[in-house]
PDB file of N, CA, C and O in Angstrom:
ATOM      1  N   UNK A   1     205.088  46.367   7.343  1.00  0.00           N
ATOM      2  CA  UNK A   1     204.362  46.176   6.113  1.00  0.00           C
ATOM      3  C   UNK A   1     204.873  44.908   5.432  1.00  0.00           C
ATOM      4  O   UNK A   1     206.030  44.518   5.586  1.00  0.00           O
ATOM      5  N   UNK A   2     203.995  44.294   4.691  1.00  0.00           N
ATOM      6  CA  UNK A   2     204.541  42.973   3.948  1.00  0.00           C
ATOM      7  C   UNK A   2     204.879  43.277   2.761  1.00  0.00           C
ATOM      8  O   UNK A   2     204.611  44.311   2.149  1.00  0.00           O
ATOM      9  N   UNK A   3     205.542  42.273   2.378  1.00  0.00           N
ATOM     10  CA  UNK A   3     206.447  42.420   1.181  1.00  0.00           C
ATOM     11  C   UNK A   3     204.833  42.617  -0.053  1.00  0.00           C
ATOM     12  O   UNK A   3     203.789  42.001   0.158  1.00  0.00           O
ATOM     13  N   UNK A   4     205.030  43.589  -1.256  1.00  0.00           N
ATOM     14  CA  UNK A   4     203.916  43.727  -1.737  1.00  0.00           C
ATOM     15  C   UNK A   4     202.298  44.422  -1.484  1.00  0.00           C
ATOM     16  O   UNK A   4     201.300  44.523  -2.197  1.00  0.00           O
ATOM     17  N   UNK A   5     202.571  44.739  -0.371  1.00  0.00           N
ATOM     18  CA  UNK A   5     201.203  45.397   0.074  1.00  0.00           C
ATOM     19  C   UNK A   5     201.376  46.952  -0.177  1.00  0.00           C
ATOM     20  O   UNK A   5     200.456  47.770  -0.212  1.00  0.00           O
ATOM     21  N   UNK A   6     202.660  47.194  -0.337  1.00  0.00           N
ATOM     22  CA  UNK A   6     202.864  48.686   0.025  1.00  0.00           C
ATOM     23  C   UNK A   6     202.096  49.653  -1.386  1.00  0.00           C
ATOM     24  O   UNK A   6     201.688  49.050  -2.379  1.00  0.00           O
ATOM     25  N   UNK A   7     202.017  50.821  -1.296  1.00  0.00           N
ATOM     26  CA  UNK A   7     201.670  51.408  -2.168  1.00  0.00           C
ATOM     27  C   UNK A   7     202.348  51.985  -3.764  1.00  0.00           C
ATOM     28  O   UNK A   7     203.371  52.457  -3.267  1.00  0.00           O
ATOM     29  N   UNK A   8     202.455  52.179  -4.762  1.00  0.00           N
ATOM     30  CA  UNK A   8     202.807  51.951  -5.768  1.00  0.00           C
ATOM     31  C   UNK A   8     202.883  53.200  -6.480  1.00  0.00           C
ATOM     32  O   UNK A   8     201.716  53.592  -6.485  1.00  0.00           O
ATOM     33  N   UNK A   9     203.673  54.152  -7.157  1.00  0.00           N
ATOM     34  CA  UNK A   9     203.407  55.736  -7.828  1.00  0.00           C
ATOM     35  C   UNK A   9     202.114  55.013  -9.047  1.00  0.00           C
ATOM     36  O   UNK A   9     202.217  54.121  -9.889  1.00  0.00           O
ATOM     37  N   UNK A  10     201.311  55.621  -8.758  1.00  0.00           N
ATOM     38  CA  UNK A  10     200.252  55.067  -9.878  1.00  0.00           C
ATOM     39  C   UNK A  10     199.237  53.676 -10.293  1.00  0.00           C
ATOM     40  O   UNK A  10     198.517  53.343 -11.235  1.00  0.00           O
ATOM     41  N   UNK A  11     199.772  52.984  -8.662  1.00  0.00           N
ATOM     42  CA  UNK A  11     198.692  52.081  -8.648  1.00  0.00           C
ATOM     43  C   UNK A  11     197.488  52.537  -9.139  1.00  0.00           C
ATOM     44  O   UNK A  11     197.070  53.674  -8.921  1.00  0.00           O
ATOM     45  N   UNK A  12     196.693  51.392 -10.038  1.00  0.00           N
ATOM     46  CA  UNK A  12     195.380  51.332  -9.575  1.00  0.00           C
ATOM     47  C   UNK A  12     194.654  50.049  -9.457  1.00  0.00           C
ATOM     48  O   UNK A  12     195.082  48.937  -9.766  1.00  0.00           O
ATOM     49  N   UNK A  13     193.293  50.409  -8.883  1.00  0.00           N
ATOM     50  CA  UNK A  13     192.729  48.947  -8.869  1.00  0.00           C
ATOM     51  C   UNK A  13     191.773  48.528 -10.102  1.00  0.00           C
ATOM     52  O   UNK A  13     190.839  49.256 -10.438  1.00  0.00           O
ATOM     53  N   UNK A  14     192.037  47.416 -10.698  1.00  0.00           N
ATOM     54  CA  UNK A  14     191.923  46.946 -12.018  1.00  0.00           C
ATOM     55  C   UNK A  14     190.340  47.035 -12.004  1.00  0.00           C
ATOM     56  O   UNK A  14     189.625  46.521 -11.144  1.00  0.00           O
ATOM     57  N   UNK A  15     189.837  47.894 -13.282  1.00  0.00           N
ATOM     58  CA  UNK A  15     188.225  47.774 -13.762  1.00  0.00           C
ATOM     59  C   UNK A  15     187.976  46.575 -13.990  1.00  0.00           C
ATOM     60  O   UNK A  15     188.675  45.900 -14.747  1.00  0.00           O
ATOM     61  N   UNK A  16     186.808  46.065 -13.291  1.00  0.00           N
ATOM     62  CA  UNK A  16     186.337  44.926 -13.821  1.00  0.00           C
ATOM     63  C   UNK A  16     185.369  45.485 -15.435  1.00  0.00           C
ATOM     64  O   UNK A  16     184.750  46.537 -15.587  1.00  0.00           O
ATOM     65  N   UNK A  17     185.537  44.461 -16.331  1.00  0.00           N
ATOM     66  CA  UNK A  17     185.519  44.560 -17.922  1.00  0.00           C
ATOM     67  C   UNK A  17     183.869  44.687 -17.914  1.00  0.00           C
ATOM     68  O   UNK A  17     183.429  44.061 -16.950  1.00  0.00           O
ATOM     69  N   UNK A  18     183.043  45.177 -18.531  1.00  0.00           N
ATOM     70  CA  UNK A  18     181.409  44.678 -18.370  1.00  0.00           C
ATOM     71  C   UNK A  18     181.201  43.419 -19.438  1.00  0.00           C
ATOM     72  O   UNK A  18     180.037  43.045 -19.297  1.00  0.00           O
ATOM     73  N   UNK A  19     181.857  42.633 -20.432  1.00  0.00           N
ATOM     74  CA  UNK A  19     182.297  42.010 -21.320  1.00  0.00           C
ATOM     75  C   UNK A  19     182.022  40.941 -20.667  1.00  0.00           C
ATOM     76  O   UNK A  19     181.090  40.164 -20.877  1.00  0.00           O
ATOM     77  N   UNK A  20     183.090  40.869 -19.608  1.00  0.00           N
ATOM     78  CA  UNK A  20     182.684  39.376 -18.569  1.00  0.00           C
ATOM     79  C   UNK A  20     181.446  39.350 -18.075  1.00  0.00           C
ATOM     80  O   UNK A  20     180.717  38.358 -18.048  1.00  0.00           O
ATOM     81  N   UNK A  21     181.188  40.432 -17.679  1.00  0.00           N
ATOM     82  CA  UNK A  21     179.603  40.032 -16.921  1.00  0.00           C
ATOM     83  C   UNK A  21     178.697  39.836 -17.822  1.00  0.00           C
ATOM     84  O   UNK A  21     177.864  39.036 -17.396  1.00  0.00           O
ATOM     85  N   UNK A  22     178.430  40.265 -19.072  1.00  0.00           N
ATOM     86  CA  UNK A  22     177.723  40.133 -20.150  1.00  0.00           C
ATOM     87  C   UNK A  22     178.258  38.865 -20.286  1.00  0.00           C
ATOM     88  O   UNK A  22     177.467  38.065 -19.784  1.00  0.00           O
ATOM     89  N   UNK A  23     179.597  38.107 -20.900  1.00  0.00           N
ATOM     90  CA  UNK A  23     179.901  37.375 -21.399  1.00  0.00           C
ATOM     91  C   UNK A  23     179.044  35.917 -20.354  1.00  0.00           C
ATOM     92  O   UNK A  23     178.464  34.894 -20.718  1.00  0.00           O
ATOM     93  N   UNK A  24     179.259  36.322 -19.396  1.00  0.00           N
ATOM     94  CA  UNK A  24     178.850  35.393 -17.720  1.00  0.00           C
ATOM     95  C   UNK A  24     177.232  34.975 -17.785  1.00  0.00           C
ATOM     96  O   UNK A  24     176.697  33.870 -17.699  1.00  0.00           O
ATOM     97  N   UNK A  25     176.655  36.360 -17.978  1.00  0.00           N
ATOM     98  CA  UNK A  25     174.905  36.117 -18.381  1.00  0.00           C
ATOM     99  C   UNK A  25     174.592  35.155 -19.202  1.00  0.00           C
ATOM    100  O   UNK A  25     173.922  34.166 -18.909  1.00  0.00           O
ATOM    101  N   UNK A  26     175.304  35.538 -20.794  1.00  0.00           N
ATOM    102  CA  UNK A  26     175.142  34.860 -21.702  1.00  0.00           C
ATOM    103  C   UNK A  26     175.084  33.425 -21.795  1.00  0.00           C
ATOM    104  O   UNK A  26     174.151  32.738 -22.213  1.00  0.00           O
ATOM    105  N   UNK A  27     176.286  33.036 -21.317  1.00  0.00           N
ATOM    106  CA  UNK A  27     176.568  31.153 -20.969  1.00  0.00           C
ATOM    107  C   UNK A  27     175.850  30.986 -19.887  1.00  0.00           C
ATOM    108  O   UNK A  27     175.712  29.804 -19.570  1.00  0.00           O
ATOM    109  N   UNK A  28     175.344  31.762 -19.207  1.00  0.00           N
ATOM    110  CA  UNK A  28     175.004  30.932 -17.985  1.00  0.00           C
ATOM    111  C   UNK A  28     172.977  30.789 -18.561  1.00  0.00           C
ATOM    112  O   UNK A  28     172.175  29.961 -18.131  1.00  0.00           O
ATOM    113  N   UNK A  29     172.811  31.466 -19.195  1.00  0.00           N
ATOM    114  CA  UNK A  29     171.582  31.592 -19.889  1.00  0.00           C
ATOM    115  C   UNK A  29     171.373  30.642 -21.116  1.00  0.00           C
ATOM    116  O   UNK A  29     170.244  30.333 -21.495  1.00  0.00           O
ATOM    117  N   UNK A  30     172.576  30.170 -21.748  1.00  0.00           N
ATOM    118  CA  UNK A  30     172.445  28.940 -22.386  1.00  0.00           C
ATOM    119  C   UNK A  30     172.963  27.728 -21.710  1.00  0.00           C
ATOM    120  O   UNK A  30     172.879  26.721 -22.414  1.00  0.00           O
ATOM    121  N   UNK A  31     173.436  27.567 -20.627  1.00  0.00           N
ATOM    122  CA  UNK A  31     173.885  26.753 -19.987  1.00  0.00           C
ATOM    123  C   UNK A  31     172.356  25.792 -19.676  1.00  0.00           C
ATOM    124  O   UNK A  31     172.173  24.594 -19.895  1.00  0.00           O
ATOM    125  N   UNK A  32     171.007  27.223 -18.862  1.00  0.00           N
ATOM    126  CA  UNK A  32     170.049  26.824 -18.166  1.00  0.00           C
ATOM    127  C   UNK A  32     169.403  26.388 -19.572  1.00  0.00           C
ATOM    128  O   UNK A  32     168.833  25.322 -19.340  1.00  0.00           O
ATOM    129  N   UNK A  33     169.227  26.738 -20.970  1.00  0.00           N
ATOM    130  CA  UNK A  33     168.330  26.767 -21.876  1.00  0.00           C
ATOM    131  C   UNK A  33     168.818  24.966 -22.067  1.00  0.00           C
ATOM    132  O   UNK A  33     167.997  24.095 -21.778  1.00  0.00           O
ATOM    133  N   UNK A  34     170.444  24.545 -22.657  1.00  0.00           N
ATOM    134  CA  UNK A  34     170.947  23.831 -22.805  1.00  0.00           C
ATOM    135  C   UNK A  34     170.123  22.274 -21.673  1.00  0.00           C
ATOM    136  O   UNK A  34     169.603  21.253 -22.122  1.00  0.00           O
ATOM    137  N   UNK A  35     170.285  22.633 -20.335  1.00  0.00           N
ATOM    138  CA  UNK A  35     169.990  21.693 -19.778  1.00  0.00           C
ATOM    139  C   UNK A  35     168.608  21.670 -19.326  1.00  0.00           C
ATOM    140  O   UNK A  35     168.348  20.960 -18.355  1.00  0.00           O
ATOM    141  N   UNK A  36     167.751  22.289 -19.843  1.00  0.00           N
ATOM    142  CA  UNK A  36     165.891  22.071 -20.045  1.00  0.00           C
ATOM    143  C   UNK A  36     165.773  21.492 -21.249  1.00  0.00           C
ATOM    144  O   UNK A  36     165.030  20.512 -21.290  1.00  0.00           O
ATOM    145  N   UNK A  37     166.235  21.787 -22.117  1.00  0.00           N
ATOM    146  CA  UNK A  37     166.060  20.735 -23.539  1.00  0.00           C
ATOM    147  C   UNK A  37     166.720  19.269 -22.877  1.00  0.00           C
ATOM    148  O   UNK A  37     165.951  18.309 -22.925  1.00  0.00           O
ATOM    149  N   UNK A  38     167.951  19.051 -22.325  1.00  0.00           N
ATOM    150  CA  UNK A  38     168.258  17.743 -22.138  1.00  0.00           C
ATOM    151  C   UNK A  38     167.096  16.944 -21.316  1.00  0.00           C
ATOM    152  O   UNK A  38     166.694  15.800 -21.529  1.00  0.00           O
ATOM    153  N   UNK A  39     166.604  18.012 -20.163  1.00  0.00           N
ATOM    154  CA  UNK A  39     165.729  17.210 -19.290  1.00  0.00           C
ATOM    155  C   UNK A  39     164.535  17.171 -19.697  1.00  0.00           C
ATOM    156  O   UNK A  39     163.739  16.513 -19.028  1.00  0.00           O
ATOM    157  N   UNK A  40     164.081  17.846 -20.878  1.00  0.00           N
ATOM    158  CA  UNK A  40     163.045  17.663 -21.303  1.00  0.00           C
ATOM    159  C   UNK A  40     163.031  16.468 -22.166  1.00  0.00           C
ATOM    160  O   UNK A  40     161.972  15.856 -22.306  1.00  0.00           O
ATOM    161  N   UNK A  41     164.130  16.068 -22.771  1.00  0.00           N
ATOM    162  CA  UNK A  41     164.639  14.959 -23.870  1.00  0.00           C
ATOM    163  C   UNK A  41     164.363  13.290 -22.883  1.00  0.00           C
ATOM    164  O   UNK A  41     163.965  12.189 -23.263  1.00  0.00           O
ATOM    165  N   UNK A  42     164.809  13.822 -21.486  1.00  0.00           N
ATOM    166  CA  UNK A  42     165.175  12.505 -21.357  1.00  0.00           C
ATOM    167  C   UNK A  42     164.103  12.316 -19.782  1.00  0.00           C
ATOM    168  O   UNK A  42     164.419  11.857 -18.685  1.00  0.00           O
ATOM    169  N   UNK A  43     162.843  12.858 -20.247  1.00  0.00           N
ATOM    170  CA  UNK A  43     161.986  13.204 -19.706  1.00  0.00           C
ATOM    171  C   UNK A  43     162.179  13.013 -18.101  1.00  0.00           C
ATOM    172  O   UNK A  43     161.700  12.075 -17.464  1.00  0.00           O
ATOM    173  N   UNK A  44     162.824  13.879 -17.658  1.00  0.00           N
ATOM    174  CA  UNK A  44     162.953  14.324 -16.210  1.00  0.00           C
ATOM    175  C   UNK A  44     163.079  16.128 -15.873  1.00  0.00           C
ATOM    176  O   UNK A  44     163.891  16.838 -15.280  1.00  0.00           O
ATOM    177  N   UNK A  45     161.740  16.361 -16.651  1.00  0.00           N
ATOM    178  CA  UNK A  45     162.309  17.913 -16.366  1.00  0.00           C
ATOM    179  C   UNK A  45     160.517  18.458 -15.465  1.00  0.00           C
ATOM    180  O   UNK A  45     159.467  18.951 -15.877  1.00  0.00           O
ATOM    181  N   UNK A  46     161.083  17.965 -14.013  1.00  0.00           N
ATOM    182  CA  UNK A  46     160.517  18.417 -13.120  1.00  0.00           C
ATOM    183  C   UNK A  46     160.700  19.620 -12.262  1.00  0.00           C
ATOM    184  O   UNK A  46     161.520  20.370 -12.791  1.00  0.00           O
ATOM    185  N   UNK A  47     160.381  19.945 -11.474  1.00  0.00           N
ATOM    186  CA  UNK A  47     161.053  21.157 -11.058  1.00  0.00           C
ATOM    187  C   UNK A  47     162.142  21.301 -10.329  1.00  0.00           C
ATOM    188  O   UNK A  47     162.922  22.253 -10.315  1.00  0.00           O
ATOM    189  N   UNK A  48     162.169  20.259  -9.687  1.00  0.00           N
ATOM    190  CA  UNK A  48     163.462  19.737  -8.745  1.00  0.00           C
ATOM    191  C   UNK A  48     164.864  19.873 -10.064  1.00  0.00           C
ATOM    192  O   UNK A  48     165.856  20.601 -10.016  1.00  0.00           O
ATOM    193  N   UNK A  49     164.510  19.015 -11.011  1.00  0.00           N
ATOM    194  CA  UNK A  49     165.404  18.849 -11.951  1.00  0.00           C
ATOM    195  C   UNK A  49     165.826  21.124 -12.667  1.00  0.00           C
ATOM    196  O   UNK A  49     166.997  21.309 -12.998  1.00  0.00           O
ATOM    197  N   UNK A  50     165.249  21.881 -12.734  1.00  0.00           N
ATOM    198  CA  UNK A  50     164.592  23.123 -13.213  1.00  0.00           C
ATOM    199  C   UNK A  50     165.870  23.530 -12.372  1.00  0.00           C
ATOM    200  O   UNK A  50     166.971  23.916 -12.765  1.00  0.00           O
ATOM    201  N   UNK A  51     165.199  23.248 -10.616  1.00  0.00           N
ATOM    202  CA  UNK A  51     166.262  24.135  -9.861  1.00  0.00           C
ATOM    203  C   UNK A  51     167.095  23.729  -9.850  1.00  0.00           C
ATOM    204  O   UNK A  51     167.848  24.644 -10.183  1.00  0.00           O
ATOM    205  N   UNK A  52     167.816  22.668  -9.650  1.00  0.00           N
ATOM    206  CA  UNK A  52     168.977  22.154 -10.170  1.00  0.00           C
ATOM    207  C   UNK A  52     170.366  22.728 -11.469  1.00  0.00           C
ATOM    208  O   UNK A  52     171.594  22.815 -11.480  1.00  0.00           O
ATOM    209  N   UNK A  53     169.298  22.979 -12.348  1.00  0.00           N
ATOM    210  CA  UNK A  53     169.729  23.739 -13.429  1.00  0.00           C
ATOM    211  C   UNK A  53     170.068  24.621 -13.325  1.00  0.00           C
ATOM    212  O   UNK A  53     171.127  25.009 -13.819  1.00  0.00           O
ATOM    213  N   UNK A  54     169.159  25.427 -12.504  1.00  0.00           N
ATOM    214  CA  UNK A  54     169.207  26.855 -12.092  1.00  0.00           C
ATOM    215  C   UNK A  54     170.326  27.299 -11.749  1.00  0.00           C
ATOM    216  O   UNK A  54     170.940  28.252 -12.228  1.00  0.00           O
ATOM    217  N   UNK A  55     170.713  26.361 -10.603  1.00  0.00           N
ATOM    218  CA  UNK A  55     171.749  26.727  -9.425  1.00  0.00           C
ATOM    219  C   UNK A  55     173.483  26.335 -10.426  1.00  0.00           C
ATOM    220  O   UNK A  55     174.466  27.070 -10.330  1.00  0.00           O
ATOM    221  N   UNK A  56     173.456  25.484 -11.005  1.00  0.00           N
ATOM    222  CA  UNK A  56     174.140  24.650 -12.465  1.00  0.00           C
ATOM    223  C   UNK A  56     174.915  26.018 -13.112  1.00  0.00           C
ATOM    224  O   UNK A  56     176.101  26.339 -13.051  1.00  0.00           O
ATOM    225  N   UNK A  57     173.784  26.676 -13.745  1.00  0.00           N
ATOM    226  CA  UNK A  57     174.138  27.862 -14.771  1.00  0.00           C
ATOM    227  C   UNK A  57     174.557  29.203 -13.641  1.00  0.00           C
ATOM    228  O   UNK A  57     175.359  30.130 -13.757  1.00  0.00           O
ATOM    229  N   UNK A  58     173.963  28.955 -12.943  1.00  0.00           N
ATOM    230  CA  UNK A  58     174.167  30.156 -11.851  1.00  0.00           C
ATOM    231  C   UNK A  58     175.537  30.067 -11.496  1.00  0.00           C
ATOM    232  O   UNK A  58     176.215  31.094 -11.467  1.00  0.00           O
ATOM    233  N   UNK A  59     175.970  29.085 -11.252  1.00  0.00           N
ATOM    234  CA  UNK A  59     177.434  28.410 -11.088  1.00  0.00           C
ATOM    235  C   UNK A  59     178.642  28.585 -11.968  1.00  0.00           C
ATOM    236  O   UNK A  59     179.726  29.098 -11.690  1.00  0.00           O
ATOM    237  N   UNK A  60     178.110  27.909 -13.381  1.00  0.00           N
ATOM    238  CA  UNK A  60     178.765  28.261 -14.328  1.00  0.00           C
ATOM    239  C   UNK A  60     178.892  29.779 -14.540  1.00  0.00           C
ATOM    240  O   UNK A  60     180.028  30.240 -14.427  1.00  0.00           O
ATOM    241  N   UNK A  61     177.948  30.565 -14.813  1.00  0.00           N
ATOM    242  CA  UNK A  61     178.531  32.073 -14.988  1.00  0.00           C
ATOM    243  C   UNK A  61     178.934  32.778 -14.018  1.00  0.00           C
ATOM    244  O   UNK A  61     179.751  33.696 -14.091  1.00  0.00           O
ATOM    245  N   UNK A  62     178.366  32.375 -13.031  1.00  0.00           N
ATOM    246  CA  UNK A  62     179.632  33.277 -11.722  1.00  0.00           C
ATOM    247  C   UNK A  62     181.196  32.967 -12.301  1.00  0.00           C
ATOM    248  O   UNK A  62     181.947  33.833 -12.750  1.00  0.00           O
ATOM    249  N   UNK A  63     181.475  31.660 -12.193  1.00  0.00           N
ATOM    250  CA  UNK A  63     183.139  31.013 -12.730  1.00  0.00           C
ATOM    251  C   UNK A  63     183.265  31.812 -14.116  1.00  0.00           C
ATOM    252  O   UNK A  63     184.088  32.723 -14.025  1.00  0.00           O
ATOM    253  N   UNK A  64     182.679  31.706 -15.331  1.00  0.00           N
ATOM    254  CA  UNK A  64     182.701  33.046 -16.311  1.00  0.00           C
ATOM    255  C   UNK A  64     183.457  34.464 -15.791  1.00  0.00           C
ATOM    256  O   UNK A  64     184.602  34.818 -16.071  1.00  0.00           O
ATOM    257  N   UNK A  65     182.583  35.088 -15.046  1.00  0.00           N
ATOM    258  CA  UNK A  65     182.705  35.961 -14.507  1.00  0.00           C
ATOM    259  C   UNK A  65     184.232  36.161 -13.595  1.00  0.00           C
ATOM    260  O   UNK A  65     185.178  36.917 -13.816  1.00  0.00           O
ATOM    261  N   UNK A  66     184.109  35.604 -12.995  1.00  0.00           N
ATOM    262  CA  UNK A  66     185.196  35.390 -12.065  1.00  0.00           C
ATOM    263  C   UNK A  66     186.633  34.924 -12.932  1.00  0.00           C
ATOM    264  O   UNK A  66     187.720  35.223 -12.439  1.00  0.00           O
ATOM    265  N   UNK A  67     186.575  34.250 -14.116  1.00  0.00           N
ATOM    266  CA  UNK A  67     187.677  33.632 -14.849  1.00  0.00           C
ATOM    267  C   UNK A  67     188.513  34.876 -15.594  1.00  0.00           C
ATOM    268  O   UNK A  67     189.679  35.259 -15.690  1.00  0.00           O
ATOM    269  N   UNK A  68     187.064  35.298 -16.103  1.00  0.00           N
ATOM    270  CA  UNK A  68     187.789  36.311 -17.426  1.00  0.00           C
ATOM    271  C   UNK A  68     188.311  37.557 -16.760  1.00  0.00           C
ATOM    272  O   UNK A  68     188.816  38.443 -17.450  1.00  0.00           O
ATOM    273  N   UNK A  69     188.182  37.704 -15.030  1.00  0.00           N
ATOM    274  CA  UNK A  69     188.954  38.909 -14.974  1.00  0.00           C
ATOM    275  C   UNK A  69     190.469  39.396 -14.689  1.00  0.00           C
ATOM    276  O   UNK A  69     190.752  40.592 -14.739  1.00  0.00           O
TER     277      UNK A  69
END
C-alpha cells in the first residue's frame, strides 16, 4: 500500500457544495451575457463569434466549479 492511500477511522469523501455549481452557472452565464454585449459593441457578433463565447463561459464555470471545491 502507498504511503496515504490507506484507510482512515472515519474517513469520508468530501460533499461537493451545490453553492459552487450554482456559483459556476451563474458566472459562466454572465461571462456568455458579458461577451455578446462586447461582440455586439464591436460589431462582430456572428455566430462563429456566439460559439466561441459559448465554449469561453463553458470554460470559465467548469474552472468555478472545479476551484471552489
Amino acid at each position: 500500500m502507498t504511503a496515504g492511500t490507506g484507510w482512515v477511522a472515519g474517513a469520508r469523501r468530501i460533499k461537493q457544495g451545490k453553492a459552487s455549481l450554482v456559483g459556476g452557472i451563474a458566472v459562466g452565464v454572465a461571462v456568455l451575457v458579458l461577451w455578446i454585449a462586447i461582440a455586439h459593441e464591436v460589431a462582430a457578433d456572428g455566430p462563429a463569434t456566439i460559439a466561441l463565447g459559448v465554449l469561453v463561459a463553458a470554460g470559465i464555470a467548469a474552472w468555478i466549479r472545479l476551484a471552489d471545491l
